[in-house]
MARRO-669817 format. One record per residue (C-alpha): x, y, z; chain; residue number from 1; residue in three letters. Coordinates in steps of 0.2 Angstrom, whole numbers, m for minus. Example, Ala and Ser with C-alpha at 12.3 -4.5 7.8 and 13.67 -1.06 7.14 Angstrom:
# residues 2
{{62 m22 39} A 1 ala} {{68 m5 36} A 2 ser} 
This chain:
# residues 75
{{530 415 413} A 1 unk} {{521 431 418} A 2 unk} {{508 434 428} A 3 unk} {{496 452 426} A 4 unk} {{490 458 445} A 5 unk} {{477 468 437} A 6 unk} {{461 460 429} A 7 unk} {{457 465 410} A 8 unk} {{444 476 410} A 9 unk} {{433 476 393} A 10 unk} {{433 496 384} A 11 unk} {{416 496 386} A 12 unk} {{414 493 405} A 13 unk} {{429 506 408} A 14 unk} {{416 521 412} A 15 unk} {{409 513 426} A 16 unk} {{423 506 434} A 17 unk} {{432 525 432} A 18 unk} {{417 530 441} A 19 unk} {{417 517 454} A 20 unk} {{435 520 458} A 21 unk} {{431 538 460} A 22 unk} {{415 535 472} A 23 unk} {{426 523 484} A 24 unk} {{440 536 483} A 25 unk} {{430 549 487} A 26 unk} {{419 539 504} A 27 unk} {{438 533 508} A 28 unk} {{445 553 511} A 29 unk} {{429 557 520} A 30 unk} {{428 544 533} A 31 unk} {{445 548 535} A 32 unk} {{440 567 538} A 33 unk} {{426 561 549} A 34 unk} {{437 551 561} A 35 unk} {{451 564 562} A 36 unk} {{437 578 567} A 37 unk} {{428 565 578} A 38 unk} {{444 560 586} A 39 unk} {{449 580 589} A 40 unk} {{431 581 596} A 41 unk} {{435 567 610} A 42 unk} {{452 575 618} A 43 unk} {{444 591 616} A 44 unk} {{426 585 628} A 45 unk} {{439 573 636} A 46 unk} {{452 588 642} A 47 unk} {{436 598 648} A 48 unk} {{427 585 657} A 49 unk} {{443 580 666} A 50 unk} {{446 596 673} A 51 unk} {{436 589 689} A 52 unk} {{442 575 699} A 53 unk} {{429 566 696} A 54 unk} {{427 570 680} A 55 unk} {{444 562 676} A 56 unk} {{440 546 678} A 57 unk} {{430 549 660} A 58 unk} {{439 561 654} A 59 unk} {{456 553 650} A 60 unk} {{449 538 645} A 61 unk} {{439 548 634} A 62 unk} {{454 558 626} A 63 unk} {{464 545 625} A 64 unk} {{452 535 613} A 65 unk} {{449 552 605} A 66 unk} {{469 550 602} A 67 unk} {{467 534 595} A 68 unk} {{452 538 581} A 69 unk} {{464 553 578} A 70 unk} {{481 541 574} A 71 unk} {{469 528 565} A 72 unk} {{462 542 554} A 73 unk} {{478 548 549} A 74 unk} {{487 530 545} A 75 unk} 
């Protein structure tokens, strides 16, 4: 007994699923750009602002999540 992990696709429906797959991979690679440079942006304005003592109390928090949207953009 075999079981097929991919669903049949009819010939006539494969144009639209190319471009479908195409459209997702392209938004996926994007908002993966978009979270790496935003999470560059946030230790950069983090590292700044805690360059004051009371700045800091912001600022590392802030460059620390700026780490995290970094990591979670790469993986």
């Amino acid at each position: 007994m075999t079981t097929h992990s991919k669903s049949h696709i009819p010939w006539y429906l494969w144009p639209f699923v190319a471009l479908w797959k195409l459209i997702a991979g392209i938004v996926e690679f994007t908002g993966r750009f978009v979270a790496m440079v935003l999470g560059i942006v946030f230790m950069i304005v983090g590292v700044i602002v805690s360059l004051t003592i009371v700045g800091a109390i912001v600022g590392v928090p802030l460059a620390f999540i700026g780490l995290l949207i970094f990591l979670r953009g790469i993986f």
